[in-house]
N, C-alpha and C positions, 0 to 999 in steps of 0.2 A: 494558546489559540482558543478565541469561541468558535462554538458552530450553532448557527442558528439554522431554523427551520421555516422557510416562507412561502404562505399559501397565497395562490393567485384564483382568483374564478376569471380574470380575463387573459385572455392568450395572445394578447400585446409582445408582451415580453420573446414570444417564443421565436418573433421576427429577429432579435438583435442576434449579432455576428459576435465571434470570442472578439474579446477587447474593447465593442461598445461599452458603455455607462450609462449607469440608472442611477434609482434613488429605492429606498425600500423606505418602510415606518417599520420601527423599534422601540419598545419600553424602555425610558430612561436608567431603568433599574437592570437593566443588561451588561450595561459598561462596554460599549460595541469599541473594538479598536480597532486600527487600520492592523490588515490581511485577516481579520478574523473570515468568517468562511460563511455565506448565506446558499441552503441547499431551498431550492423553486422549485416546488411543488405545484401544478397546475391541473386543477380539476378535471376529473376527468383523464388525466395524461398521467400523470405521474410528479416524479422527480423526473427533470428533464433538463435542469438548470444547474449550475455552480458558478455564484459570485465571489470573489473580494470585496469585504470593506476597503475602500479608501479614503474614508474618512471618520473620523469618531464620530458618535452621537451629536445633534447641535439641535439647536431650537427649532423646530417644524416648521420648515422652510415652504411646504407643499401642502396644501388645503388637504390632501388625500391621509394626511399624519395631523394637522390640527386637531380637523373635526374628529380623533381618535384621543386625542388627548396624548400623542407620541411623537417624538422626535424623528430625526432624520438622517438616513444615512448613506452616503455615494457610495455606489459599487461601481464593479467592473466586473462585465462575463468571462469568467475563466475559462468552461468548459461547458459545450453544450453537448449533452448525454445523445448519442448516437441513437439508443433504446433505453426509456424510461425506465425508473422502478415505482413500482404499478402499485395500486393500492393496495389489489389481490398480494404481493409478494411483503408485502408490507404487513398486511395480518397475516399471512402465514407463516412467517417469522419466529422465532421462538422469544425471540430481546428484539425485534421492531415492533411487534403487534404489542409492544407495552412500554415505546416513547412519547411522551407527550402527546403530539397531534396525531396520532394512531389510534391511541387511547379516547382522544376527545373529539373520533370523527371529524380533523381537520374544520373546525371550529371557530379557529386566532385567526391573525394577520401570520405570528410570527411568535415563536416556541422558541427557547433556547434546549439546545442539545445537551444530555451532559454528558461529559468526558468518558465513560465506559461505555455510553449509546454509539459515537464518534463509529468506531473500529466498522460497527455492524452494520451500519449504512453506509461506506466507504466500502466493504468486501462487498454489499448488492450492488453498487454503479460498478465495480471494476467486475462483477462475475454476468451483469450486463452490456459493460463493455471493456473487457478482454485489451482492447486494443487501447485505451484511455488509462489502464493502469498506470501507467509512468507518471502521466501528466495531473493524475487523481491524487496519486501518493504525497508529488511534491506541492499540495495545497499543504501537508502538514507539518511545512519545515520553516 
């Protein structure tokens, strides 16, 4: 499973219900497959979001992934975080304050996670929200 990491500065998204579908843009050189795992981060809020891919990478279907030069990929909301994890908890971290878009001041569109980052970001939403752990764990099965 990938885990990517997707930064939003518009708060569109935060309107959608679990089970709506989106679209994100992603670097062709990610190899997105379907269930891999998109955590939305929204400026200002946090992480506040967890999508599914449901679809692989495909040709940039949406002007908002052209004019980036990236492809396209359908989600679905899996899990929408009760209470964020904040930027604040994010550098304060001892293994977050030094994944990708942490590191580069949330910067990208969209960060690929790597596999020993996974765990540390997954233990902040569930020690955020306590009551989503069940539903948090089985994104990784």
């Amino acid at each position: 499973m990938n885990v990517f990491f997707g930064i939003s500065s518009s708060k569109n998204l935060m309107n959608l219900k679990e089970g709506d579908k989106s679209f994100w843009c992603i670097y062709s050189g990610y190899r997105a497959q379907i269930e891999d795992v998109l955590l939305m981060y929204f400026t200002g809020v946090g992480i506040r979001q967890v999508y599914q891919l449901i679809t692989v990478a495909k040709v940039a279907e949406r002007v908002e992934c052209q004019t980036r030069g990236m492809k396209t990929v359908d989600t679905q909301l899996a899990v929408n975080l009760t209470r964020a994890v904040t930027v604040a908890q994010l550098k304060a971290h001892p293994v977050a304050k030094g994944i990708g878009p942490v590191r580069r001041n949330f910067q990208e569109t969209v960060f690929r996670i790597r596999p020993e980052e996974w765990p540390t970001l997954l233990q902040l939403m569930v020690d955020n929200n306590p009551q989503l752990e069940t539903l948090l764990c089985s994104l990784e099965t």
